[in-house]
N, C-alpha and C positions, 0 to 999 in steps of 0.2 A: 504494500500500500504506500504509496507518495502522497504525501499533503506540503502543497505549493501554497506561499502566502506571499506575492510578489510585494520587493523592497516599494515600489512604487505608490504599493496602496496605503503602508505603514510604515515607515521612515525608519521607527525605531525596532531593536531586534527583541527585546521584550512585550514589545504590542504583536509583533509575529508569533514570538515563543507562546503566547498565549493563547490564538488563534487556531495555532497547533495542537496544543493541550485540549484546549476544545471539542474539536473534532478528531484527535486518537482516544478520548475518553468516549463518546457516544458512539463510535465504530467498536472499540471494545467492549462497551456495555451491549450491543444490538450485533455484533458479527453475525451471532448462530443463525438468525435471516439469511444470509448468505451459505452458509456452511450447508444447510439443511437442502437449499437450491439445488448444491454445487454438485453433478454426478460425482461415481468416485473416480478415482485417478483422473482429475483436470483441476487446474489450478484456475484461478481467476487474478486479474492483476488491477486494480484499482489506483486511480490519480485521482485526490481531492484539491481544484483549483479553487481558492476565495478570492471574489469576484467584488465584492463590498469594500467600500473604503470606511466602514463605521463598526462599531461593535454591537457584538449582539449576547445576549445572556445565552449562557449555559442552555438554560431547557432550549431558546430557538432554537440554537445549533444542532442538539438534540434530535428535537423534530424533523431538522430539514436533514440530514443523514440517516434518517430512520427512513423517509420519504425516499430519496435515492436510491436507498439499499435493497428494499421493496421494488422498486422500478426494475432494478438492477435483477433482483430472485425471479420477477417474474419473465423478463425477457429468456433470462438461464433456463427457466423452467419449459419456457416455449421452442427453444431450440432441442431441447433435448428429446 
């Protein structure tokens, strides 16, 4: 999994690091969404790009990666 927080959107590397922490904590709390998808022997590769130049609380972020992830199981689900 990659999580990109372009310097451009947030200057400082603590306002990134955070943005980060963000969203590897609700991919870890909601992974098994994906795992559950995912046939066996196939791997999945994930890139989460933040697109916002503002902050958002814990639960948003939450919701909107729970949202993707979902998007993401059921495309998986449909190909297989």
């Amino acid at each position: 999994m990659l999580i990109s927080v372009p310097k451009k959107r947030f200057k400082h590397a603590v306002d990134r690091n955070r943005v980060k922490r963000q969203v590897r904590e609700a991919f870890r709390l909601h992974k098994q969404l994906l795992y559950e998808a995912l046939p066996d022997n196939e791997q999945l590769l994930l890139a989460f790009i933040w697109l916002s130049d503002e902050h958002h609380p814990s639960q948003f972020v939450e919701s909107r990666v729970v949202n993707l992830m979902q998007r993401v199981a059921e495309k998986v689900k449909g190909n297989s």
